[in-house]
N, CA, C and O atoms as a DFTB+ gen file, in Angstrom:
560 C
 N C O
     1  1       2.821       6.003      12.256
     2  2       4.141       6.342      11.821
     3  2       4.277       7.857      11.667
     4  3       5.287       8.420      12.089
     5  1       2.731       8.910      10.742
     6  2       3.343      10.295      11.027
     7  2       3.307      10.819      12.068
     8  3       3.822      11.898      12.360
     9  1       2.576       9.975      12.876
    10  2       3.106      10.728      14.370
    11  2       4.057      10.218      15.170
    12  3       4.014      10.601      16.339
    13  1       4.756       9.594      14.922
    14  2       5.794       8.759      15.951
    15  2       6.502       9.783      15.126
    16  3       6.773      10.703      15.898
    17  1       7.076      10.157      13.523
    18  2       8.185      10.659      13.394
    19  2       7.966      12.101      12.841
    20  3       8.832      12.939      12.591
    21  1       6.739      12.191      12.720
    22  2       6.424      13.903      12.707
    23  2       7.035      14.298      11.328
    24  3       6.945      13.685      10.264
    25  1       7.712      15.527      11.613
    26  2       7.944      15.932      10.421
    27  2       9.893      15.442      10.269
    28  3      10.627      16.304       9.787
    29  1      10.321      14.516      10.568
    30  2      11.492      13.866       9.921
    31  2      10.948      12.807       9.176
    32  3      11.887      12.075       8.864
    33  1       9.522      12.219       8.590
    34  2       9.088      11.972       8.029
    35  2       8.752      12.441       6.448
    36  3       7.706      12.947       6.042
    37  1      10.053      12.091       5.631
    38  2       9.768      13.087       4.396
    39  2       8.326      12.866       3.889
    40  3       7.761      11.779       4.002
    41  1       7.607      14.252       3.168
    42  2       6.520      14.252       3.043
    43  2       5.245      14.252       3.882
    44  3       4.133      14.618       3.503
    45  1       5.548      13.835       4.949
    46  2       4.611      14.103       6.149
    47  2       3.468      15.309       6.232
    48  3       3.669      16.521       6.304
    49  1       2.421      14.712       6.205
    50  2       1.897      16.439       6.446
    51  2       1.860      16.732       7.835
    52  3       2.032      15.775       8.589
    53  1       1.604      18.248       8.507
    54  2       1.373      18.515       9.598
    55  2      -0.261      18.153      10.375
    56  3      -1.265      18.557       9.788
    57  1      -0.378      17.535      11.437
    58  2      -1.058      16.672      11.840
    59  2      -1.890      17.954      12.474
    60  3      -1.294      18.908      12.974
    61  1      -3.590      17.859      12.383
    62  2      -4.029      16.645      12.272
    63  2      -4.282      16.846      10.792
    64  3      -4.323      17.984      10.322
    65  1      -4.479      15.588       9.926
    66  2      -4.347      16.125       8.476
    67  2      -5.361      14.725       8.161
    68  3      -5.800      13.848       8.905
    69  1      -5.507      15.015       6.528
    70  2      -6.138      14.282       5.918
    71  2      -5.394      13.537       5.201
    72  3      -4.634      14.127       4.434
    73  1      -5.375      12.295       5.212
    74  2      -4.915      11.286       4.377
    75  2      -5.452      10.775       2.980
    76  3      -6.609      11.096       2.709
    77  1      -4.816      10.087       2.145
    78  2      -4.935       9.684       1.104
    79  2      -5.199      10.201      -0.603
    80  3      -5.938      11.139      -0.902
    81  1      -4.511       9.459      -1.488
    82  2      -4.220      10.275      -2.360
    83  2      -4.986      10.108      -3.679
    84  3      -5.259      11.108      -4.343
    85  1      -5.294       9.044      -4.030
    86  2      -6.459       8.433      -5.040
    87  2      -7.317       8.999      -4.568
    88  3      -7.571       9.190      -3.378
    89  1      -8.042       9.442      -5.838
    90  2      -9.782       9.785      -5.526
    91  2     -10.464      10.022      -7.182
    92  3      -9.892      10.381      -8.211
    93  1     -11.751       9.697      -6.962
    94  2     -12.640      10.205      -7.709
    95  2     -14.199      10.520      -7.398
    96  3     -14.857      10.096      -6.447
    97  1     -14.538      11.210      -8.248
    98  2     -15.707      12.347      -7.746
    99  2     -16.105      12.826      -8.625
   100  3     -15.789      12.503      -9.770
   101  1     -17.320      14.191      -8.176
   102  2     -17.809      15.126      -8.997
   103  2     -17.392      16.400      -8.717
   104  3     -17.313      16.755      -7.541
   105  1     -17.139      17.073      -9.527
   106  2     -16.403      18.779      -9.310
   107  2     -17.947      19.700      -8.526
   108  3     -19.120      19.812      -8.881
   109  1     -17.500      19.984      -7.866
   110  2     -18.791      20.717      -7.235
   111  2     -18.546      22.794      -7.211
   112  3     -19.204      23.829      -7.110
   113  1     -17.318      22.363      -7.363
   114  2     -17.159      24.188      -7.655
   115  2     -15.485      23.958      -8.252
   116  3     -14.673      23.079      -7.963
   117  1     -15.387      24.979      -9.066
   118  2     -14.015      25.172      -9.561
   119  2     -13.261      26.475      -8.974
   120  3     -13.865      27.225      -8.208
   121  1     -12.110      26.688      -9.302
   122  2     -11.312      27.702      -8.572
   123  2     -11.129      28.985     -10.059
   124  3     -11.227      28.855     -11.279
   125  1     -10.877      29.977      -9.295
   126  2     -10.869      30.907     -10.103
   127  2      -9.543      30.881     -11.467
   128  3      -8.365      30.849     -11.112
   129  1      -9.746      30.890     -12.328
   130  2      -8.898      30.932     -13.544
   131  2      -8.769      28.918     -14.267
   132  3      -8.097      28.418     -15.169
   133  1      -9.536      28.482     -13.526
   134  2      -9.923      27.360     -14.228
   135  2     -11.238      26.798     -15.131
   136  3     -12.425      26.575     -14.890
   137  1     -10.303      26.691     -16.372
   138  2     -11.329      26.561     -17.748
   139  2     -11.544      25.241     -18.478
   140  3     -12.287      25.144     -19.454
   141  1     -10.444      23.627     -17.641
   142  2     -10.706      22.718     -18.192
   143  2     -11.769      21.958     -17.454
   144  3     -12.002      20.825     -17.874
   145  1     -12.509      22.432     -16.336
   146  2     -13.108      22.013     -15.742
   147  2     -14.069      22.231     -15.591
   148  3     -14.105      23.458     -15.685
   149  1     -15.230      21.812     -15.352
   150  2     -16.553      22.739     -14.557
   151  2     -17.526      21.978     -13.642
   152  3     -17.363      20.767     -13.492
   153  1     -18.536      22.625     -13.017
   154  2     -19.561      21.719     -11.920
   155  2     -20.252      20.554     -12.912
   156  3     -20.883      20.529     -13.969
   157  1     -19.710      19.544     -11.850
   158  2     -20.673      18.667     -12.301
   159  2     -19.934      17.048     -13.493
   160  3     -20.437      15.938     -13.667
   161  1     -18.540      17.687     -14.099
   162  2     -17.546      16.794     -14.694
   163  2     -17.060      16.133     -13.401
   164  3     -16.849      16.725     -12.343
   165  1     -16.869      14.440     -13.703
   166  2     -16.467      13.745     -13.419
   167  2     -15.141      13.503     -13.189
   168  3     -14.846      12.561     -13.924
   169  1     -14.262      13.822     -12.613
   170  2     -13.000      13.609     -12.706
   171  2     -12.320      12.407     -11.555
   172  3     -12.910      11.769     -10.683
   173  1     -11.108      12.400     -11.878
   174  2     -10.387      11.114     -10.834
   175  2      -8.950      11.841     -10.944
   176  3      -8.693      12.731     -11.754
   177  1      -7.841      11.181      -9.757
   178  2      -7.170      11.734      -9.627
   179  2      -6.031      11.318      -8.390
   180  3      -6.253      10.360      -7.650
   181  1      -4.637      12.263      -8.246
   182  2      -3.751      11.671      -7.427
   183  2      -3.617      12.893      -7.064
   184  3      -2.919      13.535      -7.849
   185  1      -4.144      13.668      -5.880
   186  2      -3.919      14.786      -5.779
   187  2      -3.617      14.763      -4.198
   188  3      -4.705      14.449      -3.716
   189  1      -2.891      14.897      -3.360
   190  2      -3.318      15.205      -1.528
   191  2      -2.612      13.758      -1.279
   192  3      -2.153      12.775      -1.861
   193  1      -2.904      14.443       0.251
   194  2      -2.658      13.544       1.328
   195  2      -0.899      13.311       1.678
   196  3      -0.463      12.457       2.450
   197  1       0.064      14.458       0.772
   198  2       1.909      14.924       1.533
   199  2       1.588      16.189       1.904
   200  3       0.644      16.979       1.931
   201  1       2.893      16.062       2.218
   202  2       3.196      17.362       2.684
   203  2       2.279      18.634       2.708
   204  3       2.530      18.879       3.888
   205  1       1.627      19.395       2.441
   206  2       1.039      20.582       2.853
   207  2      -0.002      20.034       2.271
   208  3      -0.906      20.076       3.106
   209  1      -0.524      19.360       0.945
   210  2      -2.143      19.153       0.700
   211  2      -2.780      18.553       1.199
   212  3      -2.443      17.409       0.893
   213  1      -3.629      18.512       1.885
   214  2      -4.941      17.426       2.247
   215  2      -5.572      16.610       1.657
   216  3      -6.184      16.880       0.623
   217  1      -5.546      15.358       2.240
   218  2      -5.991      14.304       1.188
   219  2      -7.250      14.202       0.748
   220  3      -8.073      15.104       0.900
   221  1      -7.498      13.085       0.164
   222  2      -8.742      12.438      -0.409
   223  2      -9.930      11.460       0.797
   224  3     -11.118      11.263       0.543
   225  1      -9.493      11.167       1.575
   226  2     -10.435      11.051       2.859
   227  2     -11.633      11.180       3.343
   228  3     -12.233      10.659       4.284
   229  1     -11.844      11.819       2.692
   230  2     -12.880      13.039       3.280
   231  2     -13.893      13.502       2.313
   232  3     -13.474      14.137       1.345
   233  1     -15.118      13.293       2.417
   234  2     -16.271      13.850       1.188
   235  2     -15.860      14.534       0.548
   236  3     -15.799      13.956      -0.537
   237  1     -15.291      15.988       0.402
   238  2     -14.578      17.084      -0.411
   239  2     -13.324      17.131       0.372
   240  3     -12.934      16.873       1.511
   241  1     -12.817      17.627      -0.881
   242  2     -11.659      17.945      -0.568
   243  2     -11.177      18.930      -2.113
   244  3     -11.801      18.771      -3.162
   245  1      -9.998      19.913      -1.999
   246  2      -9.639      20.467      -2.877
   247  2      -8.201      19.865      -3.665
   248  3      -7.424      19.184      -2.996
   249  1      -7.873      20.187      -5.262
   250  2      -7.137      19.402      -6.044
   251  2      -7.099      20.731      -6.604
   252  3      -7.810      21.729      -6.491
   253  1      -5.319      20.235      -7.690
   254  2      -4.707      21.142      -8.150
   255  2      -5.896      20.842      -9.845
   256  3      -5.898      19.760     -10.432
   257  1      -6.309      21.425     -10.062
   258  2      -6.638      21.276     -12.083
   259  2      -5.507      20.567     -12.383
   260  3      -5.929      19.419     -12.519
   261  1      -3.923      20.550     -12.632
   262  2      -3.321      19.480     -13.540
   263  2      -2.472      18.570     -12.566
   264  3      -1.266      18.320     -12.581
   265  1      -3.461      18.159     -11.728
   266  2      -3.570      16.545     -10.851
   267  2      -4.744      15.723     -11.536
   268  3      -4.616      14.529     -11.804
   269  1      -5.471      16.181     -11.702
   270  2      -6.517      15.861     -12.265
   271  2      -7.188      15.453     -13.399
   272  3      -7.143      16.455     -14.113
   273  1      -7.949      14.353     -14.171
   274  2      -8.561      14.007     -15.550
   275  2     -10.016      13.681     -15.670
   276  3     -10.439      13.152     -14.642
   277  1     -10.865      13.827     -16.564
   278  2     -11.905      13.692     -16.470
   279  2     -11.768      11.886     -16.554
   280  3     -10.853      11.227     -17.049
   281  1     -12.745      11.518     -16.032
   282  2     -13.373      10.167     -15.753
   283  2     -13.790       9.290     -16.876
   284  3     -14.898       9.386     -17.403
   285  1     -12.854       8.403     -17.245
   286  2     -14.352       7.791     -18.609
   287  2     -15.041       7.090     -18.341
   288  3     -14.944       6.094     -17.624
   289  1     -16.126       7.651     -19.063
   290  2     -17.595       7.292     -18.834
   291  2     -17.866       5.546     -18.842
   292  3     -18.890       4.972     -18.468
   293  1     -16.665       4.954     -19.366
   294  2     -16.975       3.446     -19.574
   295  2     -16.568       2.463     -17.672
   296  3     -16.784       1.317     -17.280
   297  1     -15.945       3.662     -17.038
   298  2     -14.808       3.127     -15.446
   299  2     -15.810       4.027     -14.561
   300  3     -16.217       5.186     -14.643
   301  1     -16.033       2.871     -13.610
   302  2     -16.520       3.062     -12.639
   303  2     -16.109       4.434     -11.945
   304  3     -15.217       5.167     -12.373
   305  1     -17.094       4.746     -10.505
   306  2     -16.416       5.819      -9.743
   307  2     -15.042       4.775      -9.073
   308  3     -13.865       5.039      -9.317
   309  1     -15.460       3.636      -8.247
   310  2     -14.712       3.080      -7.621
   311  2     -13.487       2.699      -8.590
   312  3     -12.346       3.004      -8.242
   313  1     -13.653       2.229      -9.445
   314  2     -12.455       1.339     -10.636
   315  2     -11.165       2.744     -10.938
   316  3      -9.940       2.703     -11.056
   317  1     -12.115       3.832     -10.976
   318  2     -11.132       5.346     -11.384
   319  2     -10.155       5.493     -10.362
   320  3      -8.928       5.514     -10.460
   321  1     -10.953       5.599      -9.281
   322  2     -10.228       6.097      -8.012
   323  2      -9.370       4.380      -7.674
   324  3      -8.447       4.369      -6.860
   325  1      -9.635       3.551      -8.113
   326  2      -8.058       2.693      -7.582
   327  2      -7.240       2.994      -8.914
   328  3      -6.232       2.293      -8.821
   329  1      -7.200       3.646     -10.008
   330  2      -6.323       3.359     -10.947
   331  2      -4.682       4.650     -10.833
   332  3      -3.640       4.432     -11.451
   333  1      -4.839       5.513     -10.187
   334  2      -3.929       7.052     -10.582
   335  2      -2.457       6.141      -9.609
   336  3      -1.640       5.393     -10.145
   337  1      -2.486       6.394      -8.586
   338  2      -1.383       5.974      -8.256
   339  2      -0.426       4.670      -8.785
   340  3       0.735       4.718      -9.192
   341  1      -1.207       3.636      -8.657
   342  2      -0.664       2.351      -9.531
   343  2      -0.625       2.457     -11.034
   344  3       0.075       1.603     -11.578
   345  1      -1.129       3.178     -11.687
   346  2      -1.303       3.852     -12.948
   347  2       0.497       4.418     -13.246
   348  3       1.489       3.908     -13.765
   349  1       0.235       5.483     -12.707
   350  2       1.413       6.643     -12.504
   351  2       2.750       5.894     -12.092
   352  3       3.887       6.257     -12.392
   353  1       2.370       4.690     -11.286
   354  2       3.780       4.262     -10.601
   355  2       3.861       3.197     -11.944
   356  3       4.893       3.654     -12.437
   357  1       3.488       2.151     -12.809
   358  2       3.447       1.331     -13.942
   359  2       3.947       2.123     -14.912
   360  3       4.907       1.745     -15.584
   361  1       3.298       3.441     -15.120
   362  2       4.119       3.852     -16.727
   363  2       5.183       4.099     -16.354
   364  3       6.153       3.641     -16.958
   365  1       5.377       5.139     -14.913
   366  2       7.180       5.488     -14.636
   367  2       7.765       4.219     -15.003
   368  3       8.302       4.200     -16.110
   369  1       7.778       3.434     -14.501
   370  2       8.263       1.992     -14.254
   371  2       8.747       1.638     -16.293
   372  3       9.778       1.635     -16.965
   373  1       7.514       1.436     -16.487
   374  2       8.472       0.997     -18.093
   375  2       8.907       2.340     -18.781
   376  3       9.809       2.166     -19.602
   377  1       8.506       3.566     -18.652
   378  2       9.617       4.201     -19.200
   379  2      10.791       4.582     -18.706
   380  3      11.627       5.045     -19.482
   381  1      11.148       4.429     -16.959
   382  2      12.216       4.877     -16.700
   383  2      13.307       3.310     -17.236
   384  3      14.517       3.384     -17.451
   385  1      12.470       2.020     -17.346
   386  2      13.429       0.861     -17.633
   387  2      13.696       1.171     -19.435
   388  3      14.688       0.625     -19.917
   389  1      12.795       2.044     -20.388
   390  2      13.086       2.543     -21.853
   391  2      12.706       1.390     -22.651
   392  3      13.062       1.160     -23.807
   393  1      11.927       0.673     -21.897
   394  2      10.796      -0.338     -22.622
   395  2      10.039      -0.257     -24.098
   396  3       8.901       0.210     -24.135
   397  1      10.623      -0.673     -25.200
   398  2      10.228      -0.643     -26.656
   399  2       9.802      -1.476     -27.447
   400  3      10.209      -2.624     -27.271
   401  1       8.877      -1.235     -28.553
   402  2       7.919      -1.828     -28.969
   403  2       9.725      -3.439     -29.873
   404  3      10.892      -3.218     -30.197
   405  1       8.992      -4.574     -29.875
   406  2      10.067      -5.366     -29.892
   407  2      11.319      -6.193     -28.826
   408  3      12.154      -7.059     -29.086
   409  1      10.942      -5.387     -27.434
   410  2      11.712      -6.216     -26.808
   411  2      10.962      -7.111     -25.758
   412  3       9.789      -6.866     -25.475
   413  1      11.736      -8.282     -25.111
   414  2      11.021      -8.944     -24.377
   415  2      10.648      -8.443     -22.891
   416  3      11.600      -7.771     -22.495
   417  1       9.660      -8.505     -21.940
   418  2       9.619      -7.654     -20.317
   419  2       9.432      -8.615     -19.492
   420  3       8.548      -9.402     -19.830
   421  1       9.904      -8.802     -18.627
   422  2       9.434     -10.019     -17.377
   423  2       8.654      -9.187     -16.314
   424  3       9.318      -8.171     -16.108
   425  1       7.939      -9.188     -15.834
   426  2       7.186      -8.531     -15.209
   427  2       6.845      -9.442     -13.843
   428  3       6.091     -10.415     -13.842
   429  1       7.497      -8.965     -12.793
   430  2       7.643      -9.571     -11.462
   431  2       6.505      -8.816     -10.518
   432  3       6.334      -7.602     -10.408
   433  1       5.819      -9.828      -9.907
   434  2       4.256      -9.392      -9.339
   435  2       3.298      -8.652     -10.440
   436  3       2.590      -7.657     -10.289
   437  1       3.473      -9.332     -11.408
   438  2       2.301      -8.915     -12.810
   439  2       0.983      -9.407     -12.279
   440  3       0.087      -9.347     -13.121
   441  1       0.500     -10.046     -10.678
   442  2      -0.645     -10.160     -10.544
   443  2      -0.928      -8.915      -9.717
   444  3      -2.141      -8.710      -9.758
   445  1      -0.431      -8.192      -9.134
   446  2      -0.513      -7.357      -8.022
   447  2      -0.805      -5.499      -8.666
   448  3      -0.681      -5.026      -9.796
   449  1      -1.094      -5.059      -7.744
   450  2      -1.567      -3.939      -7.697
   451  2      -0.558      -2.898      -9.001
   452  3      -1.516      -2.454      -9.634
   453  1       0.099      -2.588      -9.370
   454  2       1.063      -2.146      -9.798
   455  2       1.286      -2.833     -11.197
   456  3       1.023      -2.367     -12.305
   457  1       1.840      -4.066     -10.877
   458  2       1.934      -4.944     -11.625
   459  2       1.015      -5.588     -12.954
   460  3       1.559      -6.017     -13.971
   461  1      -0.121      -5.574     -12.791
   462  2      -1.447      -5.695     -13.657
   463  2      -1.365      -4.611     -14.245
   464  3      -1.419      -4.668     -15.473
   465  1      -1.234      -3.486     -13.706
   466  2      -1.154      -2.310     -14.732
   467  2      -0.205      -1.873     -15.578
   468  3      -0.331      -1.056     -16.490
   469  1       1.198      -2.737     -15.065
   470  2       1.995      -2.694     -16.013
   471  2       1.799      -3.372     -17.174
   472  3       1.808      -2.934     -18.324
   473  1       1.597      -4.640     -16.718
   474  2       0.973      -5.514     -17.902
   475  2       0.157      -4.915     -18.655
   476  3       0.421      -4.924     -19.857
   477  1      -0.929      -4.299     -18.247
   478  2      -1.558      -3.861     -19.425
   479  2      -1.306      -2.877     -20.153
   480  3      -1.862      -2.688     -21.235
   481  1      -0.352      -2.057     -19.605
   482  2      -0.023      -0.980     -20.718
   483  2       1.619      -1.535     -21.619
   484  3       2.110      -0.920     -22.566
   485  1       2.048      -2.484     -21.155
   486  2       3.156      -2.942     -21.672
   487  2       2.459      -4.146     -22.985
   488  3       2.949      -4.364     -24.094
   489  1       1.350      -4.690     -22.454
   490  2       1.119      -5.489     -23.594
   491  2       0.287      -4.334     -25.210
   492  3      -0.148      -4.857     -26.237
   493  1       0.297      -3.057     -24.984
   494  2       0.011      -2.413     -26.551
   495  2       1.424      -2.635     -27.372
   496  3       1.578      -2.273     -28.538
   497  1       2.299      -3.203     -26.678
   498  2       3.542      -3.681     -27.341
   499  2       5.443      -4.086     -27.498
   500  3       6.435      -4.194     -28.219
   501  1       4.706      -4.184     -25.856
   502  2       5.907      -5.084     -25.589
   503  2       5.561      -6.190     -25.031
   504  3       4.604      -6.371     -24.278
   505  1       6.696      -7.291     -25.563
   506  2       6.053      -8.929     -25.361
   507  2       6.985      -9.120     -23.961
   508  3       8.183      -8.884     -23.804
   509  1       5.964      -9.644     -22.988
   510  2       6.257      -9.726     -21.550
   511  2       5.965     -11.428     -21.180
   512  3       5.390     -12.306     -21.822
   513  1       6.474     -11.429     -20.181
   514  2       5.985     -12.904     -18.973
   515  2       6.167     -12.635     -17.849
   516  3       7.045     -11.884     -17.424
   517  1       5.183     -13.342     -17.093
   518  2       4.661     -13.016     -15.833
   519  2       5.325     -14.654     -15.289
   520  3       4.951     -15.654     -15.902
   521  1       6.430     -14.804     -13.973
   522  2       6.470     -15.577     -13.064
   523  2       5.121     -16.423     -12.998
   524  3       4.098     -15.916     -13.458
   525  1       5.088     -17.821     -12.385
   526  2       3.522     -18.432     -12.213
   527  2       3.411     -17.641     -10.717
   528  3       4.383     -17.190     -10.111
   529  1       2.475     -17.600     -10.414
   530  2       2.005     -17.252      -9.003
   531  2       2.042     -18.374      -8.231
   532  3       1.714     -19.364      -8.885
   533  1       2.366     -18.654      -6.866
   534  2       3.021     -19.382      -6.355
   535  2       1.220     -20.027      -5.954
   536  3       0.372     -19.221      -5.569
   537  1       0.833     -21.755      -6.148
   538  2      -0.403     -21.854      -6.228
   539  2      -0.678     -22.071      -4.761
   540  3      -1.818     -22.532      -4.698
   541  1      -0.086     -21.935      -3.365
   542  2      -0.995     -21.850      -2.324
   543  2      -1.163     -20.672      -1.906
   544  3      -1.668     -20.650      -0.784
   545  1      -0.868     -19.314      -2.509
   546  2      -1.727     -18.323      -2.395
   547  2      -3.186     -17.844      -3.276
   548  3      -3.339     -18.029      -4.483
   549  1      -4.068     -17.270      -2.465
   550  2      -5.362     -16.954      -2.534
   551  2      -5.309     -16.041      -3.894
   552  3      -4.537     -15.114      -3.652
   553  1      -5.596     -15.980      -4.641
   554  2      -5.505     -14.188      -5.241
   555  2      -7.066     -14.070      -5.644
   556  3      -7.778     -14.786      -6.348
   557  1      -7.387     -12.558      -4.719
   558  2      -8.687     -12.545      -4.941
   559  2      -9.092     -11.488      -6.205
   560  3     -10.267     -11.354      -6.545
């Protein structure tokens, strides 16, 4: 698709480029005037892979410092790096709907990628229900 539509592709980067935007890792060098970071912290992150940055793809790659969080020590490398995007897209989600402690949430695809994470940050206190999942699908 970014090459069939190039750059009328909003966000597109210029090809040939690196894809993808989740990641986690180890900091192996920091950039000059950065002090929350250093070699060797664990961090995870949604940094790359639009328009002009280069993604996560790729063994190294470079990130802005406030794209970025250190890792907790209790979440995997793998578990970190699936959480930023579906993370980021779940909280927008109940605060742009103004979701408050006391009201009820229905939460549509609460098994799915997105969805699970809403659930879990909606259940510190808002009372939700999840649709049944339709039982001749697989969910792995």
């Amino acid at each position: 698709m970014i090459r069939a539509k190039g750059p009328d592709l909003p966000l597109s980067p210029a090809l040939p480029a690196v894809l993808g935007m989740d990641f986690a890792g180890t900091i192996e060098a920091v950039g000059e005037g950065v002090v929350a970071f250093a070699v060797g912290d664990e961090v995870y992150g949604c940094a790359g892979g639009l328009a002009d940055l280069q993604g996560a793809l790729a063994e190294y790659m470079l990130a802005d410092a406030k794209l970025i969080a250190r890792k907790p020590k209790s979440v995997s490398m793998r578990e970190a790096a699936a959480l930023p995007l579906v993370g980021i897209t779940a909280f927008e989600g109940l605060q742009r709907a103004g979701t408050k402690k006391g009201q009820k949430l229905l939460v549509h695809g609460g098994v799915g990628g997105v969805g699970h994470v809403a659930v879990q940050l909606a259940s510190t206190g808002v009372p939700m229900s999840m649709p049944p999942a339709p039982a001749e699908k697989a969910w792995a």
